[in-house]
C-alpha atoms as one frame of an Amber mdcrd trajectory, in Angstrom:
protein
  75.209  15.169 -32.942  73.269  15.621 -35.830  69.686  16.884 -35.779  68.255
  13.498 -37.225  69.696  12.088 -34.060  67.006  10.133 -31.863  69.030  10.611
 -28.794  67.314  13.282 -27.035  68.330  16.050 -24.576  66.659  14.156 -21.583
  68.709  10.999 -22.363  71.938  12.867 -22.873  71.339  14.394 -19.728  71.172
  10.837 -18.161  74.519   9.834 -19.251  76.375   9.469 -15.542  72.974   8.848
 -13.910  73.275   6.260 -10.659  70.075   4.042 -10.139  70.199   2.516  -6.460
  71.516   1.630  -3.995  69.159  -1.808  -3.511  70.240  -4.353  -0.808  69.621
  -7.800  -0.627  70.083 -10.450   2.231  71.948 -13.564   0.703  70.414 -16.758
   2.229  72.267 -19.954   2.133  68.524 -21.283   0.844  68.530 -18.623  -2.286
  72.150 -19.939  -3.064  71.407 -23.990  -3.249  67.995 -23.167  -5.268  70.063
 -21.521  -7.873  72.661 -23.913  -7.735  69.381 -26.671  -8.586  68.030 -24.277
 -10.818  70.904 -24.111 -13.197  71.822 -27.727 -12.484  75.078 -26.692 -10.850
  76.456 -30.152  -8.746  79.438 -28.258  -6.912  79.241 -28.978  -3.581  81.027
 -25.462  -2.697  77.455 -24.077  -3.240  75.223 -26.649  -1.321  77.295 -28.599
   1.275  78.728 -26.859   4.387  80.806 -29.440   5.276  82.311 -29.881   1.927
  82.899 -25.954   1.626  84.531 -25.778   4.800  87.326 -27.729   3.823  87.634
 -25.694   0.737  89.638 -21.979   0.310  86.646 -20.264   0.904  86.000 -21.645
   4.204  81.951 -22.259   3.970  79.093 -22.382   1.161  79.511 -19.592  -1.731
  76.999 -18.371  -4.686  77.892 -19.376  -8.071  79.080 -17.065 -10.156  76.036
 -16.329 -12.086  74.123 -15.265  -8.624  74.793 -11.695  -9.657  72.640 -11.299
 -12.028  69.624 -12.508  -9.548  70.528  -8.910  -7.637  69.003  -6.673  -9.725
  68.881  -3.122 -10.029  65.474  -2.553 -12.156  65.009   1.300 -12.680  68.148
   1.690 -15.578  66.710  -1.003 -17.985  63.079  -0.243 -17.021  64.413   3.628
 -17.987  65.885   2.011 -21.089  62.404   0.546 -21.949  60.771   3.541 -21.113
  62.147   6.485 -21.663  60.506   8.988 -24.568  62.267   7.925 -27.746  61.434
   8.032 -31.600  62.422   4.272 -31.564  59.508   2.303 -30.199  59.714  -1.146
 -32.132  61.374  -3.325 -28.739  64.239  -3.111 -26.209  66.707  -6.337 -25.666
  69.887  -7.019 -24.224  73.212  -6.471 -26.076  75.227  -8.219 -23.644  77.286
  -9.010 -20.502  80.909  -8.272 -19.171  81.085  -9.506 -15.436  84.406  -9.326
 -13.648  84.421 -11.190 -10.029  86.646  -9.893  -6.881  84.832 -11.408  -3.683
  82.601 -14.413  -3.470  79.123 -13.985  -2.249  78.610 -15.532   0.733  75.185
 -16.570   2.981  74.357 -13.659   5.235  75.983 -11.012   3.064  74.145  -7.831
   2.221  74.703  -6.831  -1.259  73.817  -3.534  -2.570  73.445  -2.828  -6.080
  73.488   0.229  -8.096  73.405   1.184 -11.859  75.268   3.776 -13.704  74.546
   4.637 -17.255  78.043   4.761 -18.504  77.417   6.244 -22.573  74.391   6.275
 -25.168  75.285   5.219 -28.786  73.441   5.705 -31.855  73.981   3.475 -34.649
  72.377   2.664 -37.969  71.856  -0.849 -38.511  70.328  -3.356 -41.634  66.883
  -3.505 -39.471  67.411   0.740 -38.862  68.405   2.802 -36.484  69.145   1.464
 -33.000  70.556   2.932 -29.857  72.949   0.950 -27.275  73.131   2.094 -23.451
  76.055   1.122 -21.702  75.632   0.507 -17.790  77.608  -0.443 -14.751  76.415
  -2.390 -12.067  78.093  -2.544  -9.084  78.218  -5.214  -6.210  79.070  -4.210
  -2.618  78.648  -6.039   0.242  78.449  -4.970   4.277  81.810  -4.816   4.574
  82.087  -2.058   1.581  83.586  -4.249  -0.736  82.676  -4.452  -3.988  82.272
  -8.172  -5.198  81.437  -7.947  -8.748  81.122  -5.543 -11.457  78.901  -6.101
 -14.575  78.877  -4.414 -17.418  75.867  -4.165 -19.553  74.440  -3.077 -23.029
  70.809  -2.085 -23.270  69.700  -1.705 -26.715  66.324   0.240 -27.982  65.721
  -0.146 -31.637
């Protein structure tokens, strides 16, 4: 790296850095308010006896429920952490691959890993993008989702 570079020693030393584990209870409730919330009319999310008959055997979460499991303390890091580049922090976007549904009564633990810090100069100036992996898992040690996510400082 350069020595004009804003990424410091304490945020290189980050790079690899796990933020968790925090578990959540999944309640059937949590699931149908998001399913209302984002307007969602599939039944497999609000009506047992509907889901039943379905694959999956009972209710699941939609899809987006993941991102209502959050793992705070990388992005608030992100937001926080001593930098040169203090104008805002935003997100630079999703990747979410899906192996398990989510299920009422499920304990899902999540955890962050920053995955790689990239400096970059831009038209607005100099920004930096940090790459993270959150991880699903639920009770049974199986990892439901992963989600892949760029926090950007500029």
């Amino acid at each position: 790296m350069s020595p004009e570079s804003v990424i410091t020693e304490e945020m290189r030393n980050m790079i690899g850095h796990v933020w968790g584990p925090t578990a959540y209870e999944v309640e059937k409730g949590w699931i149908k308010k998001l399913a209302e919330a984002i307007d969602d009319p599939n039944p497999l999310f609000s009506d047992e006896a509907y889901a039943k008959k379905t694959r999956f055997g009972g209710i699941v979460a939609p899809p987006s429920f993941f991102a209502a499991l959050r793992q705070d303390e990388g992005g608030n890091w992100v937001q926080t952490v001593k930098c040169s580049l203090n104008k805002g922090a935003m997100n630079g976007g999703n990747d979410v691959e899906y192996y398990k549904p989510i299920r009422p009564g499920d304990v899902i633990t999540v955890t962050d890993k920053l995955l790689n810090i990239a400096e970059k100069e831009t038209k607005k100036g100099t920004m930096l993008f940090f790459s993270f992996e959150k991880t699903l898992t639920n009770q049974k040690g199986e990892v439901v989702a992963k989600a892949r996510n760029t926090g950007i400082r500029y």
